[in-house]
N, C-alpha and C positions, 0 to 999 in steps of 0.2 A: 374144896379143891376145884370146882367145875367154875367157880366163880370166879376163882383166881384164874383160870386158864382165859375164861373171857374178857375177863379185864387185861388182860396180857394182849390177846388180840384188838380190843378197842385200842387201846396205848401204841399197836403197829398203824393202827388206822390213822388214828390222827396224827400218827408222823411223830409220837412221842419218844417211840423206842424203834430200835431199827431193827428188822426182823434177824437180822443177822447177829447181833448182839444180845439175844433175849437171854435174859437169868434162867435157872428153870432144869427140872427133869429132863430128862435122853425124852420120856415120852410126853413131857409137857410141847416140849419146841416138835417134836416129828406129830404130834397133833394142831399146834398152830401150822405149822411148817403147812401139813395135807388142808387145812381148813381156807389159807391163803395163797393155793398153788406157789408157796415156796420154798417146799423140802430142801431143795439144794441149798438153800441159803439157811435153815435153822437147822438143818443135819447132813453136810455133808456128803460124808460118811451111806446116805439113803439117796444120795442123788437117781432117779430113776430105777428106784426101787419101790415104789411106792407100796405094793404088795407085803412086802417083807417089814416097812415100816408100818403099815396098818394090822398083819400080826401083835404086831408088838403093844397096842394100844387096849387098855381095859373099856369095854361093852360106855359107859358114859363118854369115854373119851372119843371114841368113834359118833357116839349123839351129835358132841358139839361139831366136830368133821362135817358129819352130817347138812349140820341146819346153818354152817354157813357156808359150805362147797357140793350144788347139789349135783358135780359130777360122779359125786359119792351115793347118790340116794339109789343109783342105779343096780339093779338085780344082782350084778357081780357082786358089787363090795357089801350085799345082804348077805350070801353065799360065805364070806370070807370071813364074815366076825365070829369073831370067838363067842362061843358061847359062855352065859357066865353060870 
């Protein structure tokens, strides 16, 4: 699963899929979404909610958040993960 979530976000990268269209889980797209500062566009629905969609995210899926948005790496969003 963590493979396909990256290969998901490679394929936004290279302009192959449009972030706004992604196939995918409620928390596949609100984990690229937060990964590519672009919640609004893969979930609506979280637009500036960033909190309440990072709840929603399983402990790996927060990793990949992580290691490619390091506004994430910050104390806060350590505090906020679910424990698994």
């Amino acid at each position: 699963m963590k493979e396909k979530i990256i290969e998901k976000i490679g394929q936004v990268v290279r302009g192959e899929i449009d972030v706004e269209e992604l196939p995918g889980s409620t928390t596949e797209r609100i984990t690229i979404g937060l990964a590519l500062n672009a919640l609004g566009k893969t979930n609506p629905s979280f637009e500036g909610d960033e909190e309440g969609a990072w709840w929603r995210l399983e402990p790996y899926q927060c990793d990949i958040v992580r290691a490619f948005n390091p506004a994430y790496r910050a104390r806060k969003w350590a505090k906020l993960a679910r424990l698994a």
